[in-house]
C-alpha positions, 0 to 999 in steps of 0.5 A: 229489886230487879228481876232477871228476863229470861224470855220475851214474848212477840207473836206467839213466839218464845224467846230465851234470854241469857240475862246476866250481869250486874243486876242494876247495870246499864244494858248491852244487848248481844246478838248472834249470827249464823250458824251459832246461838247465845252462847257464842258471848259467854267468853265475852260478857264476863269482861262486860259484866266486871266493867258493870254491864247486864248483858241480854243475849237472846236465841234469835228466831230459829234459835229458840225452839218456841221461836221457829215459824216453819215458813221462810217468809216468817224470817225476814229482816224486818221481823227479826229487828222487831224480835229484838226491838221487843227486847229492848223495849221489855230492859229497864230504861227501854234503850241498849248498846247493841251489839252484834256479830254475823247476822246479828251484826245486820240485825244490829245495823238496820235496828239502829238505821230504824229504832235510833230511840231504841239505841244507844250504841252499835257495834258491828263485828264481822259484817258491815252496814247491810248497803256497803256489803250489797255493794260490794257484790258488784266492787269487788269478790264478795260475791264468791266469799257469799257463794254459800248464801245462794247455796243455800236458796235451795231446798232441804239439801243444805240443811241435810248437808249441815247437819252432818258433823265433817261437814259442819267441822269443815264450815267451822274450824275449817274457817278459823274457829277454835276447837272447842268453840266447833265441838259447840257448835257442831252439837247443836247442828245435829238438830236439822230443824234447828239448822233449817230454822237457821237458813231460812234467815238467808232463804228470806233475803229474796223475799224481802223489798230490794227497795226499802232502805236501810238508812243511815246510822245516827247513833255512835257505831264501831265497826269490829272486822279481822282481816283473815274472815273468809267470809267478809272482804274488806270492800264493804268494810271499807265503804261502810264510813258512807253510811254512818252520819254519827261517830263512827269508828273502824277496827281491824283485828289482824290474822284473826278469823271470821269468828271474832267472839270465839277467837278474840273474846278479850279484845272483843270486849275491851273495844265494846267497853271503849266504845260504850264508855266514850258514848255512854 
């Protein structure tokens, strides 16, 4: 019989999984992004777990309490793929669908460029492949979109900011999210350390080498954008093809926010359940 997982270990760090699903079933792995944590599937893996998926859904470092390293060089791209290469290296079988949403999509999308062994498929909802996003700095107005992310380069005011429940209502259910979903979200907020654990993704993007690259995707990938999120154009969206060698395919999602799995879990699902099911 097999076993649930409930934790992984890397490092010394503690990771908490949500593993559900059918317990033989081929596994998809879901990662979250800013500022949310596993919880964020559980509108969406119920649809995966009735076509016959296990569902992984970790809290990511900073999300997990026994996973906050308190320096931000500790919170690196490269750490974070690892963080979830470990993962899947720990399912039965060793390999996964991949899917994921914000700065899980990143993670998502340079994990499969690196660890295509590690990877079935990828979906990437909301944030396209890391070079087509970069560049979209210089094509288009994703810089103003990203103004929070250099926002958030300085120290402890953004946290202090965050964790106060108008503002955080204001980032959340100001964007498009739904209200329950905020009421979530917000709680968890509160806890500065954790909100501090979670910026320090962005606060180690300037640490990180401009010069090792992604690569590109060889593994089948879809793409999942809406075309109301607030903090992704579609300039990136739209160059992303360029970075794909693999089958790759795009879908819109129209007058739907950035936060697709909160708003749209059903159609989120049935294009993840396509996906994996043409490529499993």
């Amino acid at each position: 019989m097999g076993e649930r997982i409930t934790t992984v270990e890397r490092n010394g760090l503690r990771f908490g999984i949500r593993d559900d699903g059918p317990i033989h079933g081929d596994p998809i792995v879901l990662l979250h992004g800013f500022p949310q944590d596993s919880r964020v599937w559980e509108a969406v893996a119920p649809h995966l777990h009735a076509a016959g998926y296990r569902t992984f859904a970790p809290d990511q470092r900073g999300y997990s309490p026994d996973a906050r390293p308190p320096r931000r060089r500790d919170y690196g791209l490269d750490l974070l793929v690892d963080d979830v290469a470990a993962l899947i290296e720990s399912v039965p079988g060793g390999r996964a669908h991949v899917v994921g949403h914000d700065w899980g999509a990143a993670v998502a999308w340079v994990l499969a460029a690196h660890r295509p062994d590690l990877v079935r498929t990828v979906t990437a909802v909301s944030v396209p492949h890391p070079t087509a996003f970069m560049r979209s700095f210089f094509t288009s107005g994703q810089l103003l979109r990203s103004w929070y992310m250099l926002a958030f380069q300085l120290p402890w005011i953004p946290e202090t900011l965050l964790s106060r429940e108008k503002v955080a209502r204001l980032l959340l259910h100001g964007t498009g999210q739904p209200s329950a979903a905020t009421d979530r979200d917000v709680a968890r907020l509160k806890d500065r350390a954790a909100v501090r654990a979670g910026i320090n993704w962005y606060r180690a993007v300037p640490l990180s080498n401009p010069k090792s690259p992604f690569g590109k995707i060889t593994v089948p990938a879809l793409m999942v954008w809406s075309d109301d999120d607030a903090a992704i154009g579609s300039a990136g969206v739209d160059a992303t093809a360029r970075y794909v060698s693999g089958p790759y395919r795009r879908e819109t999602l129209v007058g739907t926010s950035h936060w697709i799995p909160d708003e749209e879990p059903e159609k989120l699902a049935r294009s993840i359940l396509e996906h994996v099911a043409a490529h499993g």
